[in-house]
PQR file with spaces between the fields and no chain letter, atoms N, CA, C, O and H, PARSE charges and radii, in Angstrom:
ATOM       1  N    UNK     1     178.285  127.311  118.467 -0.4000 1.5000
ATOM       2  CA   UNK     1     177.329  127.145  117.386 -0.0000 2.0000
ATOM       3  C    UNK     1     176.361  128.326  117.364  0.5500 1.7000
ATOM       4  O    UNK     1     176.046  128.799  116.272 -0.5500 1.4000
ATOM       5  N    UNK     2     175.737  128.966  118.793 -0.4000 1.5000
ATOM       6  CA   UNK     2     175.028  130.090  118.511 -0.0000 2.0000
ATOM       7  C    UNK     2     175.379  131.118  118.290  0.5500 1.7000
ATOM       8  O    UNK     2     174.654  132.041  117.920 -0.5500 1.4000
ATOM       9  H    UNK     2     175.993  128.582  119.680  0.4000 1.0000
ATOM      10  N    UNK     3     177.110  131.189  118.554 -0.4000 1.5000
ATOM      11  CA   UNK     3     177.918  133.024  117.508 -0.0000 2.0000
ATOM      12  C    UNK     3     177.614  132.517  115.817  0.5500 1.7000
ATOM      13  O    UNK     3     177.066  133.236  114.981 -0.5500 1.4000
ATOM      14  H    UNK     3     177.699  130.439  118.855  0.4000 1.0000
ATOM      15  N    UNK     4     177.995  131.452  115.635 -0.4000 1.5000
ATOM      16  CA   UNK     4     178.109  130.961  114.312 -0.0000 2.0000
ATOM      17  C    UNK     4     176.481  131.951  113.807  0.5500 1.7000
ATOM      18  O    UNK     4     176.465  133.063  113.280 -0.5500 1.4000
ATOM      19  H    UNK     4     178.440  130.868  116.314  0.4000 1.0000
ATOM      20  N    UNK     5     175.282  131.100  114.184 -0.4000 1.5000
ATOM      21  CA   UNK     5     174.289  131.657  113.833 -0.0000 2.0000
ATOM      22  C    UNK     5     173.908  132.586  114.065  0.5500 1.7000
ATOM      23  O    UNK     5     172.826  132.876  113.554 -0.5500 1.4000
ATOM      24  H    UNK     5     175.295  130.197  114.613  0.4000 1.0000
ATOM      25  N    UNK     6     174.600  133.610  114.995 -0.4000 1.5000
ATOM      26  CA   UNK     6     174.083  135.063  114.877 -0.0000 2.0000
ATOM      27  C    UNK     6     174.789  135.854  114.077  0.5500 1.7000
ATOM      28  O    UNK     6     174.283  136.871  113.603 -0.5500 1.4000
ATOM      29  H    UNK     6     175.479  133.374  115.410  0.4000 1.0000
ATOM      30  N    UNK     7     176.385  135.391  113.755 -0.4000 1.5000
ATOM      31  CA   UNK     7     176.815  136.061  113.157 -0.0000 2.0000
ATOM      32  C    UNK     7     176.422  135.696  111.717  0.5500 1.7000
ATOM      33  O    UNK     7     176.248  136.689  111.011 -0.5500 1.4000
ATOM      34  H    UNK     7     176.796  134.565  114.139  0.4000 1.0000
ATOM      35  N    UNK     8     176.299  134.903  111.310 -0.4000 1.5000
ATOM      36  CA   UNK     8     175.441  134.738  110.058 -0.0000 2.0000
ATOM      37  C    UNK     8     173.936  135.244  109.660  0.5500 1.7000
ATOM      38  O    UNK     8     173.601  135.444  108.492 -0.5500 1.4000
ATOM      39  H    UNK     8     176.440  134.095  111.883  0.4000 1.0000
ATOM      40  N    UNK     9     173.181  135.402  110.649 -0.4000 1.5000
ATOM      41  CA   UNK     9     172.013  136.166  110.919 -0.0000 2.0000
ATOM      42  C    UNK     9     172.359  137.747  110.226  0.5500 1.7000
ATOM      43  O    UNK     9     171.854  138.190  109.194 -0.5500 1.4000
ATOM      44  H    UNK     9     173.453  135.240  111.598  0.4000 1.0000
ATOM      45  N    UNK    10     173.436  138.487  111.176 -0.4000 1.5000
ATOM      46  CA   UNK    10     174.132  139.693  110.950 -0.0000 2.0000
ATOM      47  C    UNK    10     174.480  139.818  109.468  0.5500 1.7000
ATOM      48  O    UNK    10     173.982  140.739  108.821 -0.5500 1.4000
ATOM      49  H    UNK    10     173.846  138.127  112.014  0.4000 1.0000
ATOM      50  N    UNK    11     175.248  139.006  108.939 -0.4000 1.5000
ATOM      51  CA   UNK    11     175.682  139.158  107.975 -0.0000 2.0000
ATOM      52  C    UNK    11     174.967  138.965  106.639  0.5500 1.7000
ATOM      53  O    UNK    11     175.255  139.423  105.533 -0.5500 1.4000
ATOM      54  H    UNK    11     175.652  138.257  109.466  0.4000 1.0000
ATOM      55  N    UNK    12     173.905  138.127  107.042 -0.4000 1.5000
ATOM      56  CA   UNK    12     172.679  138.544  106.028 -0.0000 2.0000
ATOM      57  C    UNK    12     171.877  139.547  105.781  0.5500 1.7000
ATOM      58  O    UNK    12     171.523  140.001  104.693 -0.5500 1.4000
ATOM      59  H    UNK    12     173.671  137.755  107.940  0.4000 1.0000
ATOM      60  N    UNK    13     171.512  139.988  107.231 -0.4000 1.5000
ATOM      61  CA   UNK    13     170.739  141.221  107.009 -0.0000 2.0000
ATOM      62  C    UNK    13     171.369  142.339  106.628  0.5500 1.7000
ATOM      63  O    UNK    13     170.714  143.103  105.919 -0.5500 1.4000
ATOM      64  H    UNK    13     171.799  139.619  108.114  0.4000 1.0000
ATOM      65  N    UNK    14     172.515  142.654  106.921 -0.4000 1.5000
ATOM      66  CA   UNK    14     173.357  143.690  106.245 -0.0000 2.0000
ATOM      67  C    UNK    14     174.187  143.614  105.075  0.5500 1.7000
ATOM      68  O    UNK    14     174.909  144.562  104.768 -0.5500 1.4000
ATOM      69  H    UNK    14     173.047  142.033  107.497  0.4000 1.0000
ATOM      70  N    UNK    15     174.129  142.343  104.265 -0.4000 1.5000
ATOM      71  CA   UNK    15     174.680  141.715  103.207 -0.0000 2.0000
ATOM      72  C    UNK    15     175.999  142.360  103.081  0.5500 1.7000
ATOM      73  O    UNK    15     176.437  143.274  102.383 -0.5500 1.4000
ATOM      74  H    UNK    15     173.542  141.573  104.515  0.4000 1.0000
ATOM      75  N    UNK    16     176.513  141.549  104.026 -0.4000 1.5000
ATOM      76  CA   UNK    16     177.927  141.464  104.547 -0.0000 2.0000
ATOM      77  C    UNK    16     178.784  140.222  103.764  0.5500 1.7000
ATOM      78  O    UNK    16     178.498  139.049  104.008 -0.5500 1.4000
ATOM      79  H    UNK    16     176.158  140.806  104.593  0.4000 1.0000
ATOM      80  N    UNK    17     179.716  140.531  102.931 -0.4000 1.5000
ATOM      81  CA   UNK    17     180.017  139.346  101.971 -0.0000 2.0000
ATOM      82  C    UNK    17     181.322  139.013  102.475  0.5500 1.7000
ATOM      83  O    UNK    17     182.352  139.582  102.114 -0.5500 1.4000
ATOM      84  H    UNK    17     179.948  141.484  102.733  0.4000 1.0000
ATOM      85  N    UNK    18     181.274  138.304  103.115 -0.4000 1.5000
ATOM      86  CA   UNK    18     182.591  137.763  104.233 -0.0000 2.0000
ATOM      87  C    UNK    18     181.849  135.936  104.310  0.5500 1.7000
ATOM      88  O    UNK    18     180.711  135.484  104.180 -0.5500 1.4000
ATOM      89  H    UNK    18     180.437  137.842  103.407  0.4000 1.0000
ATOM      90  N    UNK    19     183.290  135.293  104.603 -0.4000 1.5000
ATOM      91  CA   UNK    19     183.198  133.641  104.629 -0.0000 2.0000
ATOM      92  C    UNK    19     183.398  134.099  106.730  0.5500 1.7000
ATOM      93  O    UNK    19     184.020  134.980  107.324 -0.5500 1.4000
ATOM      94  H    UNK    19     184.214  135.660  104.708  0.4000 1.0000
ATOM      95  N    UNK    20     182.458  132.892  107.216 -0.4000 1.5000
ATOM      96  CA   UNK    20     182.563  132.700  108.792 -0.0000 2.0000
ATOM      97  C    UNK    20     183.120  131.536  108.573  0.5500 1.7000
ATOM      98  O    UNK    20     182.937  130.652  107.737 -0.5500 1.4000
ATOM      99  H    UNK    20     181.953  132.176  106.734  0.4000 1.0000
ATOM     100  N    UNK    21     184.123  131.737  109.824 -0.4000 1.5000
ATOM     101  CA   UNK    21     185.223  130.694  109.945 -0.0000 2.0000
ATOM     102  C    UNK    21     184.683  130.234  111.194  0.5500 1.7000
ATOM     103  O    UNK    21     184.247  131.046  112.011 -0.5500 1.4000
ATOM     104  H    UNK    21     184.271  132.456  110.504  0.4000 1.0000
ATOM     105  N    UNK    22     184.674  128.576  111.481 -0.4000 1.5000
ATOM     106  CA   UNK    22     184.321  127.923  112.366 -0.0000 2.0000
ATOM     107  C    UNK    22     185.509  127.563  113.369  0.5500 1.7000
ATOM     108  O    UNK    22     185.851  126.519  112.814 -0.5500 1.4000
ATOM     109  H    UNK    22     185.028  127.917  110.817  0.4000 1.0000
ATOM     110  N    UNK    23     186.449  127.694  114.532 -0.4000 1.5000
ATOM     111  CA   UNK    23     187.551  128.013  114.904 -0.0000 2.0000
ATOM     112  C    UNK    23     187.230  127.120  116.008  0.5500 1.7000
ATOM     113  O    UNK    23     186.339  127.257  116.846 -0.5500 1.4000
ATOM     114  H    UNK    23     186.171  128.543  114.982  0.4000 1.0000
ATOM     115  N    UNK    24     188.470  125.766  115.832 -0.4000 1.5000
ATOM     116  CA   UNK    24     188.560  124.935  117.025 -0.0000 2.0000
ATOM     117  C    UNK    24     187.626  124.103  117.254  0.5500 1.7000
ATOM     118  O    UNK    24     187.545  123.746  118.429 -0.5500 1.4000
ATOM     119  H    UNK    24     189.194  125.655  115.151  0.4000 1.0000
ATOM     120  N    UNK    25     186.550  123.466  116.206 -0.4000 1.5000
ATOM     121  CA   UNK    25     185.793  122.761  116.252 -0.0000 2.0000
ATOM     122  C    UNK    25     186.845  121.451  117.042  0.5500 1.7000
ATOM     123  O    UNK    25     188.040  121.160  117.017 -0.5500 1.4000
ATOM     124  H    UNK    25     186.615  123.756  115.251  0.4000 1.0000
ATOM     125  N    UNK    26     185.736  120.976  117.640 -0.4000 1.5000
ATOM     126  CA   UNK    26     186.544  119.781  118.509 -0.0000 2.0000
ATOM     127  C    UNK    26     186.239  118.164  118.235  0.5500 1.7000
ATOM     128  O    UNK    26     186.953  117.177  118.411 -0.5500 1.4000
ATOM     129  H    UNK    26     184.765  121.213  117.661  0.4000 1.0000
ATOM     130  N    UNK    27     185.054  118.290  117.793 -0.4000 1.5000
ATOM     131  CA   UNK    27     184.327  116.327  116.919 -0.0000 2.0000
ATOM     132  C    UNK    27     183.394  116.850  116.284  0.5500 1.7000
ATOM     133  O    UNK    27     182.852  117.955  116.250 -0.5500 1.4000
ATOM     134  H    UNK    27     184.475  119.092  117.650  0.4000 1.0000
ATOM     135  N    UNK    28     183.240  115.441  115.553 -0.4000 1.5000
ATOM     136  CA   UNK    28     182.782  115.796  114.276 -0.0000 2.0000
ATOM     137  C    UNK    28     180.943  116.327  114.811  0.5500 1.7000
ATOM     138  O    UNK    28     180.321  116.898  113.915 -0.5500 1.4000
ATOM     139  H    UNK    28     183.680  114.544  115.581  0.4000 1.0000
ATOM     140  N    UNK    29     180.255  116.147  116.047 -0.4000 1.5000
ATOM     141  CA   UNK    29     178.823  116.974  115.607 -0.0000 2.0000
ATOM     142  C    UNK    29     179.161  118.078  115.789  0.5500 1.7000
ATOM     143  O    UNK    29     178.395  118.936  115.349 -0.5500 1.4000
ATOM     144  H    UNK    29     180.760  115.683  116.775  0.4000 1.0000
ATOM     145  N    UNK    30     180.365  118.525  116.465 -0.4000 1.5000
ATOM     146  CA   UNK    30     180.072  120.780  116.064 -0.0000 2.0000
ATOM     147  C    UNK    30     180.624  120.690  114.743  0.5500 1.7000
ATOM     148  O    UNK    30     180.369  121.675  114.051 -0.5500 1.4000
ATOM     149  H    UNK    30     180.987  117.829  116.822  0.4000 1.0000
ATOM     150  N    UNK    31     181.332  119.758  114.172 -0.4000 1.5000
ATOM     151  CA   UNK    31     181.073  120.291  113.025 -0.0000 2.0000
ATOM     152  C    UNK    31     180.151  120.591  112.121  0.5500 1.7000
ATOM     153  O    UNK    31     179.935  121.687  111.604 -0.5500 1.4000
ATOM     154  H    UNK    31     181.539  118.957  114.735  0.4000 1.0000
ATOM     155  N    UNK    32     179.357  119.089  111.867 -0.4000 1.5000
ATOM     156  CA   UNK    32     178.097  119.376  111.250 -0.0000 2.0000
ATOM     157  C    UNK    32     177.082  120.465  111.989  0.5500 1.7000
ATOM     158  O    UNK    32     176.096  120.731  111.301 -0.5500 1.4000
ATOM     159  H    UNK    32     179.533  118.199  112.287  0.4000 1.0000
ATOM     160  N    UNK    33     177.136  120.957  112.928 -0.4000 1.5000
ATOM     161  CA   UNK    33     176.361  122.249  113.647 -0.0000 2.0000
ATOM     162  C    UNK    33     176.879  123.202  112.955  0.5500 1.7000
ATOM     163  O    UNK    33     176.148  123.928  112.282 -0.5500 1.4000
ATOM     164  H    UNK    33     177.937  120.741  113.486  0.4000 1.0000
ATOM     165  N    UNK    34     178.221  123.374  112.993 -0.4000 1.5000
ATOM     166  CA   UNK    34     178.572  125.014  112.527 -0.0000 2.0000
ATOM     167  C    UNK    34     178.289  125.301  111.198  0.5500 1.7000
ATOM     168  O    UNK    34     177.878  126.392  110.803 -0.5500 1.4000
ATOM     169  H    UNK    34     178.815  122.784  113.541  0.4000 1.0000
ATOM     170  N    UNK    35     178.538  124.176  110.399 -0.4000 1.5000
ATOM     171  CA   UNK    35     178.173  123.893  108.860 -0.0000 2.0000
ATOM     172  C    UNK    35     176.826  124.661  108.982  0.5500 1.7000
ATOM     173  O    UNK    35     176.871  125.874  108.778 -0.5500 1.4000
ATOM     174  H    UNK    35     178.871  123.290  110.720  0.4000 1.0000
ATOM     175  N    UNK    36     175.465  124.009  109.336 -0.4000 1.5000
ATOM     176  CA   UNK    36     174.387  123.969  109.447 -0.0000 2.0000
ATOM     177  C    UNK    36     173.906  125.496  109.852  0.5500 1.7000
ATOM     178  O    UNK    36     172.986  126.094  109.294 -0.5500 1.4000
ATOM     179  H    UNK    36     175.428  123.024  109.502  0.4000 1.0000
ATOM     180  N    UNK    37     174.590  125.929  110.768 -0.4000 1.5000
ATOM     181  CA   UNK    37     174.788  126.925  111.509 -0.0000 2.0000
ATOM     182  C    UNK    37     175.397  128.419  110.260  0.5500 1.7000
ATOM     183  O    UNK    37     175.556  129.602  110.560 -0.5500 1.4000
ATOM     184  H    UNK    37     175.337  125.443  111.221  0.4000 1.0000
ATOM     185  N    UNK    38     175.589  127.807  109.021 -0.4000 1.5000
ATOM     186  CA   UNK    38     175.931  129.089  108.383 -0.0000 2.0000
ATOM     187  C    UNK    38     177.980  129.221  108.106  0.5500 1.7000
ATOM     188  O    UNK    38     178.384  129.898  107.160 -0.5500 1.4000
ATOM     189  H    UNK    38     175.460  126.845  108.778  0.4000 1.0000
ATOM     190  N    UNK    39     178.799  128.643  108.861 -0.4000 1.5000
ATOM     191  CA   UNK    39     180.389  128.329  108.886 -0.0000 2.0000
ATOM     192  C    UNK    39     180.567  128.088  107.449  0.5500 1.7000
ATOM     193  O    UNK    39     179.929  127.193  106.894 -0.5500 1.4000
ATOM     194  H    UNK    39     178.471  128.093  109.629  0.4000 1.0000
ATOM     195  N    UNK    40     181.144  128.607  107.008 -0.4000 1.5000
ATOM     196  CA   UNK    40     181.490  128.202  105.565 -0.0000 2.0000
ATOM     197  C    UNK    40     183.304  127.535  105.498  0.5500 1.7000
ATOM     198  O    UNK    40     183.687  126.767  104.616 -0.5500 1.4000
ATOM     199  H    UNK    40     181.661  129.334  107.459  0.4000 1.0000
ATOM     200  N    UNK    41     183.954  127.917  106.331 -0.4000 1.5000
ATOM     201  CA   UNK    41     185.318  127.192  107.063 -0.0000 2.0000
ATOM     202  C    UNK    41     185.272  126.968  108.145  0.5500 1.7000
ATOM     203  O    UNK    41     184.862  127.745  109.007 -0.5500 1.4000
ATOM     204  H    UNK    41     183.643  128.541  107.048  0.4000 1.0000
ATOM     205  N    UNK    42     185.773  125.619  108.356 -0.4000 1.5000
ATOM     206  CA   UNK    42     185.868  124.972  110.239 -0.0000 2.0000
ATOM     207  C    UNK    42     187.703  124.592  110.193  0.5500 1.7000
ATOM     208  O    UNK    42     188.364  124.096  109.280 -0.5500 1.4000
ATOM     209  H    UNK    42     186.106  124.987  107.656  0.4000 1.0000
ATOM     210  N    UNK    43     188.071  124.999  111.384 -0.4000 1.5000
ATOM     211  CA   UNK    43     189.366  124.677  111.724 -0.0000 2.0000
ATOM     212  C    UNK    43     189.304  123.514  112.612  0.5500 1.7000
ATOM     213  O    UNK    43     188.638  123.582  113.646 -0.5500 1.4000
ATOM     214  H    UNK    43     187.534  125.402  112.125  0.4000 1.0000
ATOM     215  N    UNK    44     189.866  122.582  112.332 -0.4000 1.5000
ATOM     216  CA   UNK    44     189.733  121.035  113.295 -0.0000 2.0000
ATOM     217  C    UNK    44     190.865  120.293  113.328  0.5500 1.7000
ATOM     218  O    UNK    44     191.635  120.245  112.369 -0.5500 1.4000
ATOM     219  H    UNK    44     190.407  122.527  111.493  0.4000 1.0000
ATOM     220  N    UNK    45     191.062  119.620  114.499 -0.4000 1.5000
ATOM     221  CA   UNK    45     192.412  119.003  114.547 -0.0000 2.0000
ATOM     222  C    UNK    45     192.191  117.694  113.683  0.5500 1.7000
ATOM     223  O    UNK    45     191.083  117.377  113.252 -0.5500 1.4000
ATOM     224  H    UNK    45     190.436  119.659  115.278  0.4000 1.0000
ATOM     225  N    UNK    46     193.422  116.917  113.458 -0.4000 1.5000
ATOM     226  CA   UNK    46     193.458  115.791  112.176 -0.0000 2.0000
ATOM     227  C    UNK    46     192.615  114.564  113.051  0.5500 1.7000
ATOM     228  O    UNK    46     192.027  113.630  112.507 -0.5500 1.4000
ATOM     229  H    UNK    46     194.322  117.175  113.809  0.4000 1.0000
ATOM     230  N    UNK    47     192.677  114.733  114.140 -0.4000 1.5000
ATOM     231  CA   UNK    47     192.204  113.274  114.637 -0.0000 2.0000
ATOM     232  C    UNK    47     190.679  113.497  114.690  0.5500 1.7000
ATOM     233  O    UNK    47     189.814  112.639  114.864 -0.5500 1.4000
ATOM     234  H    UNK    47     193.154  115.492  114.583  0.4000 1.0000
ATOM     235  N    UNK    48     190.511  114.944  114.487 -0.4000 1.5000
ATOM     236  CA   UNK    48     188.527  114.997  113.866 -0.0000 2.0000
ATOM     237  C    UNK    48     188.305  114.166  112.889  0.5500 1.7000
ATOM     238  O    UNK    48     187.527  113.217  112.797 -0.5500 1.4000
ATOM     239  H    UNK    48     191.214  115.641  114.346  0.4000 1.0000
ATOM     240  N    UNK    49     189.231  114.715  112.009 -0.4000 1.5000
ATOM     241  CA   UNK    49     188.792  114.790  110.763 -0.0000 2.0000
ATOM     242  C    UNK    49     189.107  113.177  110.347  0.5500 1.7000
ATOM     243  O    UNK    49     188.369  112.453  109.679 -0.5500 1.4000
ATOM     244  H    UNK    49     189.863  115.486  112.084  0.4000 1.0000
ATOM     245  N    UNK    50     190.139  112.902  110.813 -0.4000 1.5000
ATOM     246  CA   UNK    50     190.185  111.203  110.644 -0.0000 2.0000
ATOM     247  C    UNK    50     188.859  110.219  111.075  0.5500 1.7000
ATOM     248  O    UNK    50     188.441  109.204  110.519 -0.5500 1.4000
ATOM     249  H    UNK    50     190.738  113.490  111.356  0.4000 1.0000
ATOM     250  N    UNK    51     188.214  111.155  112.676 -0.4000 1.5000
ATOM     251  CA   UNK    51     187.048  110.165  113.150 -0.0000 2.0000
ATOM     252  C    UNK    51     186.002  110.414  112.215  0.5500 1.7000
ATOM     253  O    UNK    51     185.140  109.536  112.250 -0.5500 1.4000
ATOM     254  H    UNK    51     188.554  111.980  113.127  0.4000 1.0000
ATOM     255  N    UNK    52     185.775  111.422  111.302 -0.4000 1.5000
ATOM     256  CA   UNK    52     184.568  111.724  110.320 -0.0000 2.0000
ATOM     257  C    UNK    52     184.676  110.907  109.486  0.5500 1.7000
ATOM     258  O    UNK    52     183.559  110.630  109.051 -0.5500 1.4000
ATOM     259  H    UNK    52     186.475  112.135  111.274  0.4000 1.0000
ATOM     260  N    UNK    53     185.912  110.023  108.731 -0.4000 1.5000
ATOM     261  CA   UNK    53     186.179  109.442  107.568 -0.0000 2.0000
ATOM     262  C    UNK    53     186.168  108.190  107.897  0.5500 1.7000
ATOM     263  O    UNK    53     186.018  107.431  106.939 -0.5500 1.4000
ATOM     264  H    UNK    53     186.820  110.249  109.085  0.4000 1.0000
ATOM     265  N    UNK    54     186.273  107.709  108.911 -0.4000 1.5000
ATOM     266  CA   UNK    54     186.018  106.621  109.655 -0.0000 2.0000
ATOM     267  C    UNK    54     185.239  105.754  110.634  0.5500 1.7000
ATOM     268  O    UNK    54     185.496  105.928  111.825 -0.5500 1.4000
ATOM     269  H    UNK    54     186.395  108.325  109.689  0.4000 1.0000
ATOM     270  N    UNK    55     184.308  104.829  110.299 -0.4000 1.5000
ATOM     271  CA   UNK    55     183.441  104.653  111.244 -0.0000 2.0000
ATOM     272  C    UNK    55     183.730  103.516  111.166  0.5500 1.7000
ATOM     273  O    UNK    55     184.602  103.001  110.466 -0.5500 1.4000
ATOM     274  H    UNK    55     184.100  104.688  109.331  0.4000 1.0000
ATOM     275  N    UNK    56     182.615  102.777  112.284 -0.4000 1.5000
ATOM     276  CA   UNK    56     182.498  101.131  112.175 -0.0000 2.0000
ATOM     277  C    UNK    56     181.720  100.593  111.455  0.5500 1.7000
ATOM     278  O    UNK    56     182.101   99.482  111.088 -0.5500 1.4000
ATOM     279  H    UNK    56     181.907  103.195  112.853  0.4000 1.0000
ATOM     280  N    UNK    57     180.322  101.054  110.908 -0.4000 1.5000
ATOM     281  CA   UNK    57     179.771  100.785  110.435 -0.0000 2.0000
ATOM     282  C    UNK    57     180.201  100.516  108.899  0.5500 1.7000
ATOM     283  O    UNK    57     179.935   99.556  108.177 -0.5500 1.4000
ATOM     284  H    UNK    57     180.013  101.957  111.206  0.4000 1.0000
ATOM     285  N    UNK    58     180.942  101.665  108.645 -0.4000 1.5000
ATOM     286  CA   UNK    58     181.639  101.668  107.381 -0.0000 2.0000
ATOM     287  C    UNK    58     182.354  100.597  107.277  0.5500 1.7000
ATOM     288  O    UNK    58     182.163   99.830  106.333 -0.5500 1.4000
ATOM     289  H    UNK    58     181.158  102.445  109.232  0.4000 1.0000
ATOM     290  N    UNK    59     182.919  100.451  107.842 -0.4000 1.5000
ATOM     291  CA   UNK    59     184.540   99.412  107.924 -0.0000 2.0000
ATOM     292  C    UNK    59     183.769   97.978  107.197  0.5500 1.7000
ATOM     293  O    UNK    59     183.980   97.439  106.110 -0.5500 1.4000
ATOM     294  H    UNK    59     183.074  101.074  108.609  0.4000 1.0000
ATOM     295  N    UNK    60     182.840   97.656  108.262 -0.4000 1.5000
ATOM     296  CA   UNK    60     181.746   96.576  108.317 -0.0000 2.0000
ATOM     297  C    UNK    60     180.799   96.152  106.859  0.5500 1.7000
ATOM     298  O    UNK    60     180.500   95.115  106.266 -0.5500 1.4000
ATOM     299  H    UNK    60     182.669   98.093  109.145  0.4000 1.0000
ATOM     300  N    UNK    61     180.552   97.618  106.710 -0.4000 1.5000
ATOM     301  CA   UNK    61     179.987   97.533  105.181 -0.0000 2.0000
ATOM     302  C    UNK    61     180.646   96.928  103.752  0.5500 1.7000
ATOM     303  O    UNK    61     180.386   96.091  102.888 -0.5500 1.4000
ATOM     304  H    UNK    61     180.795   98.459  107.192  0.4000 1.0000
ATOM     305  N    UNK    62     181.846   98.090  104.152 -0.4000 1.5000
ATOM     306  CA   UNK    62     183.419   97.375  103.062 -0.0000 2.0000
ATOM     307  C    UNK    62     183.582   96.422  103.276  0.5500 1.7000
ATOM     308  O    UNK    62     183.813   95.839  102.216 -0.5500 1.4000
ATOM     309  H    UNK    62     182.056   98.770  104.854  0.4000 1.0000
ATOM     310  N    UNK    63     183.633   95.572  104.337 -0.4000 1.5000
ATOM     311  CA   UNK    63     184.091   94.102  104.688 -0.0000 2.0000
ATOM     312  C    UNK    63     183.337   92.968  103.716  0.5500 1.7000
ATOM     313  O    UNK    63     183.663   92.093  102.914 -0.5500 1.4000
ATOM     314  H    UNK    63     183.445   96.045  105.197  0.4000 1.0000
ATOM     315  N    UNK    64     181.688   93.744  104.506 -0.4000 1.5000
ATOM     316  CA   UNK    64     180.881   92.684  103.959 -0.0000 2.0000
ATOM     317  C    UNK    64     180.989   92.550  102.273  0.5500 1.7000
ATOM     318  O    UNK    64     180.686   91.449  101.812 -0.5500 1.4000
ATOM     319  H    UNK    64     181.423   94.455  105.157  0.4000 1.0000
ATOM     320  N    UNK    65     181.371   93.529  101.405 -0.4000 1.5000
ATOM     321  CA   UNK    65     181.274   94.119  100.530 -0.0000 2.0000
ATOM     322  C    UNK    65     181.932   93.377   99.364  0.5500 1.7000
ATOM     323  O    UNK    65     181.577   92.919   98.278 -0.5500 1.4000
ATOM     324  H    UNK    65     181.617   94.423  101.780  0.4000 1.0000
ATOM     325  N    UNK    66     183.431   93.500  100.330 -0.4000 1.5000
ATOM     326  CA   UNK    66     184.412   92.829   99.668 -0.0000 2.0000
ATOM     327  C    UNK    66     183.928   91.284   99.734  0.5500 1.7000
ATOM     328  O    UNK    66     183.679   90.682   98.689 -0.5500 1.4000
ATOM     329  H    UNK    66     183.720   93.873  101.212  0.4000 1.0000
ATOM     330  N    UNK    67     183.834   90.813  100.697 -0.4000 1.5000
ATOM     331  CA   UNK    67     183.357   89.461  100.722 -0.0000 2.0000
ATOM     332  C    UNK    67     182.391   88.917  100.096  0.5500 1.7000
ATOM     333  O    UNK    67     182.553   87.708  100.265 -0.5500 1.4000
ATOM     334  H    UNK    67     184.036   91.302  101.546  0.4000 1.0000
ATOM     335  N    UNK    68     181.352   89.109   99.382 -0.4000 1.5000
ATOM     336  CA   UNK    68     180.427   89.154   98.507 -0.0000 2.0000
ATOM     337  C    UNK    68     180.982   89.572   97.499  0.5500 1.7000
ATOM     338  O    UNK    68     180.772   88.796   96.567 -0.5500 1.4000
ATOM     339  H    UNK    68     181.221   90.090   99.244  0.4000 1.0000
ATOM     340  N    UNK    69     181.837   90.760   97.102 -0.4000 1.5000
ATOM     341  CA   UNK    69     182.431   90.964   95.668 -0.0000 2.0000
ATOM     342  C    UNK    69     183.530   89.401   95.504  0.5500 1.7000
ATOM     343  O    UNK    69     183.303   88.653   94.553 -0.5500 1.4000
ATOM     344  H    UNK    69     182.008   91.391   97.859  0.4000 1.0000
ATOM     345  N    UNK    70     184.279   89.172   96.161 -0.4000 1.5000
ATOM     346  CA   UNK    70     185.399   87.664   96.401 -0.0000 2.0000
ATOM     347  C    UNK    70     184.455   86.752   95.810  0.5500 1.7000
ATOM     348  O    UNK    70     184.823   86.080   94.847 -0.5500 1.4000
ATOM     349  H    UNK    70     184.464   89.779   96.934  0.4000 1.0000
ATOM     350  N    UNK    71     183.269   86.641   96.267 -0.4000 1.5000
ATOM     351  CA   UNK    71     182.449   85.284   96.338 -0.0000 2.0000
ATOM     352  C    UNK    71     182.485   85.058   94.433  0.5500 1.7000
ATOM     353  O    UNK    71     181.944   84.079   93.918 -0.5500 1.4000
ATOM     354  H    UNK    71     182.970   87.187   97.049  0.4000 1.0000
């Protein structure tokens, strides 16, 4: 996360017009870091990206959701 932000640092001050690629992010908070961090592409395996789209809370929400929409 701190190459991310220096190299974005760099690339501002010299208005360097290049996309930073975020490489091998591993769960989903480096992702939201590298994002944050200036990454404009993150490379992540599918079972990241599945745990980002998926929570419990969510699940729980839809549940309740549906069950009240049924009623």
């Amino acid at each position: 996360v701190s190459l991310i932000k220096e190299i974005r640092e760099i690339f501002d001050k010299h208005k360097i017009s290049a996309e930073i690629i975020g490489a091998s992010v591993r769960n989903p908070l480096h992702v939201k870091e590298v994002a944050k961090a200036g990454a404009h592409i993150g490379t992540l395996p599918y079972k990241v990206i599945l745990s980002m789209i998926n929570h419990p809370l969510t699940d729980a929400g839809i549940e309740k959701f549906m069950a009240d929409w049924n009623k």
